[in-house]
DOZA-182435 format. One record per residue: residue in one letter; residue number from 1; x, y, z of N, C-alpha, C in turn. Coordinates in steps of 0.001 Angstrom, whole numbers, always signed. Example, Ala and Ser with C-alpha at 12.3 -4.5 7.8 and 13.67 -1.06 7.14 Angstrom:
<sites>
<site residuo="A" num="1" n_east="+13190" n_north="-5690" n_up="+7800" ca_east="+12300" ca_north="-4500" ca_up="+7800" c_east="+13200" c_north="-3300" c_up="+7800"/>
<site residuo="S" num="2" n_east="+12850" n_north="-2250" n_up="+7080" ca_east="+13670" ca_north="-1060" ca_up="+7140" c_east="+12900" c_north="+30" c_up="+7870"/>
</sites>
This chain:
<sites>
<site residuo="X" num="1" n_east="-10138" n_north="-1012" n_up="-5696" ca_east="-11216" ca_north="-1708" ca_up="-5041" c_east="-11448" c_north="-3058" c_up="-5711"/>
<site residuo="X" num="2" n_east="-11158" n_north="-2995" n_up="-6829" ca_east="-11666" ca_north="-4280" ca_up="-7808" c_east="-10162" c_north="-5544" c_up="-7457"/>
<site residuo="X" num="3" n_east="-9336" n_north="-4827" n_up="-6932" ca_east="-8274" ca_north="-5745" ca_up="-6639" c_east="-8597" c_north="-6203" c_up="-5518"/>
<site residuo="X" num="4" n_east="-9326" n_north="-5599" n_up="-4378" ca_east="-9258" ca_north="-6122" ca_up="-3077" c_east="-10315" c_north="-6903" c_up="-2860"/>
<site residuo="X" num="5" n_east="-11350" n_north="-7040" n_up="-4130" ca_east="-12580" ca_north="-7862" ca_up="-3964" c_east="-13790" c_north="-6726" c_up="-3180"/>
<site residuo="X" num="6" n_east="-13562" n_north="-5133" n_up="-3323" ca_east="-14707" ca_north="-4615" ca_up="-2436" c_east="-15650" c_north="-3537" c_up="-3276"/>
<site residuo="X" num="7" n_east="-16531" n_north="-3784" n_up="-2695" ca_east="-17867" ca_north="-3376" ca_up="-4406" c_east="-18426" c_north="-2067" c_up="-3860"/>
<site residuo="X" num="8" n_east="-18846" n_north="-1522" n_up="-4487" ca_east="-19468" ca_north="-153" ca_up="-4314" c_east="-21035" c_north="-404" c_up="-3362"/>
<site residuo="X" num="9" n_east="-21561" n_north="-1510" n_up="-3684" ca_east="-22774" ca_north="-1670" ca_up="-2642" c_east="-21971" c_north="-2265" c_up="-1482"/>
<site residuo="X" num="10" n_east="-20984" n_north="-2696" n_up="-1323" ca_east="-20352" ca_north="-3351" ca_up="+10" c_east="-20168" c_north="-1671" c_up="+586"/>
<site residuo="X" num="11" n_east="-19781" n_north="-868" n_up="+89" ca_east="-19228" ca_north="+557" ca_up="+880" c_east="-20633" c_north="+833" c_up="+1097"/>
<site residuo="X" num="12" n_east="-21496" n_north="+1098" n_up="+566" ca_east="-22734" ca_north="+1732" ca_up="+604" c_east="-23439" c_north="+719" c_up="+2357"/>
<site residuo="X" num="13" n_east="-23468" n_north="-246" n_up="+2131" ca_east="-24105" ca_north="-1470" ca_up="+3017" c_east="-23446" c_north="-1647" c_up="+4333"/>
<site residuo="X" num="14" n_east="-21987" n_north="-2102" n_up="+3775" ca_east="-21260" ca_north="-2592" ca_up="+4561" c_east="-20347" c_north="-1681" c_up="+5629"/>
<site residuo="X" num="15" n_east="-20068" n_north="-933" n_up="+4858" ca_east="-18931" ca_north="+235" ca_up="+5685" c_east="-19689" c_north="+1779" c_up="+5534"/>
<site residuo="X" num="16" n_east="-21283" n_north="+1497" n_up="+5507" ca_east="-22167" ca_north="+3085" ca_up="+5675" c_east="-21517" c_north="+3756" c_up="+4675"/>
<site residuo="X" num="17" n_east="-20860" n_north="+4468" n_up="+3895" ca_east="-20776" ca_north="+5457" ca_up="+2905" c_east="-22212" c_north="+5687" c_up="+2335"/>
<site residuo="X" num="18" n_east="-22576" n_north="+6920" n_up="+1821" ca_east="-23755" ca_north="+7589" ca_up="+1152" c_east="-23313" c_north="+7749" c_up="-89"/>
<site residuo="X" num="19" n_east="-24318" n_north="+7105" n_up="-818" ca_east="-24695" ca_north="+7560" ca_up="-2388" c_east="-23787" c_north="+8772" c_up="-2831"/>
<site residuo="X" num="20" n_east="-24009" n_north="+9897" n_up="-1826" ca_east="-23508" ca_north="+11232" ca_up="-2658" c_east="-22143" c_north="+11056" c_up="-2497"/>
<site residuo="X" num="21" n_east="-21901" n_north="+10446" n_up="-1697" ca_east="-20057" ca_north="+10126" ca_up="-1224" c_east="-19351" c_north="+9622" c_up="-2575"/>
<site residuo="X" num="22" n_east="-20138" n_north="+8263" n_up="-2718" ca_east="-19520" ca_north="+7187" ca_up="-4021" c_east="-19575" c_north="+8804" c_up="-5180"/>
<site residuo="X" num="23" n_east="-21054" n_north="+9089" n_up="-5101" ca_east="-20611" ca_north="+9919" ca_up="-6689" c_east="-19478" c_north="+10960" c_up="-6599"/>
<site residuo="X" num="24" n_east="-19287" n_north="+11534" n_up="-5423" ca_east="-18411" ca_north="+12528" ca_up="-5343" c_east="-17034" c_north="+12312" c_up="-5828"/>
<site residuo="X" num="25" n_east="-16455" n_north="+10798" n_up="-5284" ca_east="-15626" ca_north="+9904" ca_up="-5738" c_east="-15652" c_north="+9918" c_up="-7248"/>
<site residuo="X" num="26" n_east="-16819" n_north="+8999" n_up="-7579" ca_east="-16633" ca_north="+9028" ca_up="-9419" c_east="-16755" c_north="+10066" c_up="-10019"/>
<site residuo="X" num="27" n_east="-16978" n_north="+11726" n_up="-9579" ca_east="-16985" ca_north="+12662" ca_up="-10333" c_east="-15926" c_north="+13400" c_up="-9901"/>
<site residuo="X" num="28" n_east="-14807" n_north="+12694" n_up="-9187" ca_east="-13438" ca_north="+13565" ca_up="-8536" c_east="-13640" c_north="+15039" c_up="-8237"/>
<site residuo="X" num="29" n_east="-15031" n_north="+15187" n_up="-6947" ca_east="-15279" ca_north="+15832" ca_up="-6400" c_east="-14930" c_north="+15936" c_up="-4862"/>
<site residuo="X" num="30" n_east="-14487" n_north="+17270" n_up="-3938" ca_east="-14124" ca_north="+17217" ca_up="-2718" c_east="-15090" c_north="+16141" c_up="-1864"/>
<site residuo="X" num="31" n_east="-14436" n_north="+15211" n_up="-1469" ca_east="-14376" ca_north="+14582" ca_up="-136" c_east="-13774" c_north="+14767" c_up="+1463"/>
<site residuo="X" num="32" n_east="-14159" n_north="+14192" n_up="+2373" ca_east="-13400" ca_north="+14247" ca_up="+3970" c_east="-12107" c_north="+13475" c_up="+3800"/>
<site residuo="X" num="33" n_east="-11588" n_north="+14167" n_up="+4928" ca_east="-10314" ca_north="+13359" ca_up="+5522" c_east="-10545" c_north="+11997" c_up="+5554"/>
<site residuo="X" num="34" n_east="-11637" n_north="+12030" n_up="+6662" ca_east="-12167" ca_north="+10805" ca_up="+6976" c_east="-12931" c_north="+9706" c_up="+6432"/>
<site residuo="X" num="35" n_east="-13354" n_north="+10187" n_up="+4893" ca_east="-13722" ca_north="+9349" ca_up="+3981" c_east="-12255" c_north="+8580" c_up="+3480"/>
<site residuo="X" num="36" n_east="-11416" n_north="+9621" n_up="+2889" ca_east="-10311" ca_north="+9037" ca_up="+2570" c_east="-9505" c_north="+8028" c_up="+3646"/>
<site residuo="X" num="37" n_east="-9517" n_north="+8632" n_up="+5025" ca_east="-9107" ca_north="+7306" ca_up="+5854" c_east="-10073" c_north="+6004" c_up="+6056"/>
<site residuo="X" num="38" n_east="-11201" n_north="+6407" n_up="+5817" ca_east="-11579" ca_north="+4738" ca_up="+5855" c_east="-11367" c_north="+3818" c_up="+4490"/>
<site residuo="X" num="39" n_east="-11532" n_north="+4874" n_up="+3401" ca_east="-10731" ca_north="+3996" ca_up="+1557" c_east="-9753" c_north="+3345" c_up="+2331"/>
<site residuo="X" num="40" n_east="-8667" n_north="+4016" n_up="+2501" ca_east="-7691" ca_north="+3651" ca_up="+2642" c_east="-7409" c_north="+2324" c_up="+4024"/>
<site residuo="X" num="41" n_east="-7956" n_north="+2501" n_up="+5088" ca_east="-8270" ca_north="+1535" ca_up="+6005" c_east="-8768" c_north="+34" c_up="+5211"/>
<site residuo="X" num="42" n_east="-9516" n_north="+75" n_up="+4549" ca_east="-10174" ca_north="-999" ca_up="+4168" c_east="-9365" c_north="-1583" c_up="+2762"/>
<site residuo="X" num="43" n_east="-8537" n_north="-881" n_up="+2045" ca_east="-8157" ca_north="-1058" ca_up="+726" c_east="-6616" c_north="-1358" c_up="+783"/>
<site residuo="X" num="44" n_east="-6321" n_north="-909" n_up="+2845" ca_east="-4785" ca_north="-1303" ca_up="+3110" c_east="-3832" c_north="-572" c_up="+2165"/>
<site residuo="X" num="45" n_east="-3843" n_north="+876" n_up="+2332" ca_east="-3026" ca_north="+1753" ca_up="+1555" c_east="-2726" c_north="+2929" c_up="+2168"/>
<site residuo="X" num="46" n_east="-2240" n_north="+3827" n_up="+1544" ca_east="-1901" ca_north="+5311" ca_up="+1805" c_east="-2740" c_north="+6227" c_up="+1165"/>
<site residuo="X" num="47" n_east="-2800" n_north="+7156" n_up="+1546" ca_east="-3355" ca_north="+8269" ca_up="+392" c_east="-2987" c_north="+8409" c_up="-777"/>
<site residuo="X" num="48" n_east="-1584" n_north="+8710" n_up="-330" ca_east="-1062" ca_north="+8157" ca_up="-2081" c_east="-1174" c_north="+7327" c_up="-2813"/>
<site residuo="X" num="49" n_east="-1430" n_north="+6339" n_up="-2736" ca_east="-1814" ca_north="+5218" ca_up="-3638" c_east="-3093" c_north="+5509" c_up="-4063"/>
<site residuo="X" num="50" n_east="-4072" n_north="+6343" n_up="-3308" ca_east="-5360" ca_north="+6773" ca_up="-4204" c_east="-5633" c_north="+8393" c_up="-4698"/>
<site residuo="X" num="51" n_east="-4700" n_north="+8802" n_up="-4496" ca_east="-4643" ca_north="+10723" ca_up="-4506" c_east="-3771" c_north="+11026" c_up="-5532"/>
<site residuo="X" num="52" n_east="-4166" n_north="+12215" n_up="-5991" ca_east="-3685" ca_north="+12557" ca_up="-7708" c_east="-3994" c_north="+14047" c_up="-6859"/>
<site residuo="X" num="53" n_east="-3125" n_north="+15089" n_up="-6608" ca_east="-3443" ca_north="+16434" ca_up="-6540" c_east="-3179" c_north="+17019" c_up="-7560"/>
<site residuo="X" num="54" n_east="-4198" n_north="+17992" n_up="-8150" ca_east="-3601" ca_north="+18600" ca_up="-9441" c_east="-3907" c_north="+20194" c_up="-8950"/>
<site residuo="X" num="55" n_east="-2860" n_north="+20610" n_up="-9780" ca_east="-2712" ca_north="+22433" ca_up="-9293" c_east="-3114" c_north="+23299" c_up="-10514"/>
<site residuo="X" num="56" n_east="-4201" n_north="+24160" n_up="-10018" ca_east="-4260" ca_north="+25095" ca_up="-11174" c_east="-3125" c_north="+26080" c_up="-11709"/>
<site residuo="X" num="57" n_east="-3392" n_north="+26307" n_up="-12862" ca_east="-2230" ca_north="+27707" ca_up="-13631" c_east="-1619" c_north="+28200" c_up="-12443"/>
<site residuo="X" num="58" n_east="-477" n_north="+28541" n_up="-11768" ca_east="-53" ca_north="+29744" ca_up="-10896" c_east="-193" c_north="+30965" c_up="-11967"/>
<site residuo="X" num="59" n_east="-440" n_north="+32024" n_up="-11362" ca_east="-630" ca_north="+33082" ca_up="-11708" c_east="+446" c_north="+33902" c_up="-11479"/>
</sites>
């Protein structure tokens, strides 16, 4: 975000995201599809470029 020039009150203001959204984000908590497609819409990327899946122990 800091590369593309877009600020956390611009998402909040500008492109509607909610407070609990951003924190969910900074506490790498579950988010929507559709949150992630608009990051990505606006930041001109893939998922991958913002997605890290990590897998617990297999059992």
């Amino acid at each position: 975000m800091r590369r593309k020039g877009i600020t956390q009150y611009q998402l909040i203001t500008d492109h509607k995201f909610s407070t609990g959204t951003l924190d969910a984000l900074r506490k790498n908590k579950s988010v929507t599809v559709n949150t992630i497609d608009t990051l990505c819409t606006l930041l001109n990327c893939t998922p991958n470029d913002i997605l890290r899946i990590k897998r617990g122990k297999e059992e």
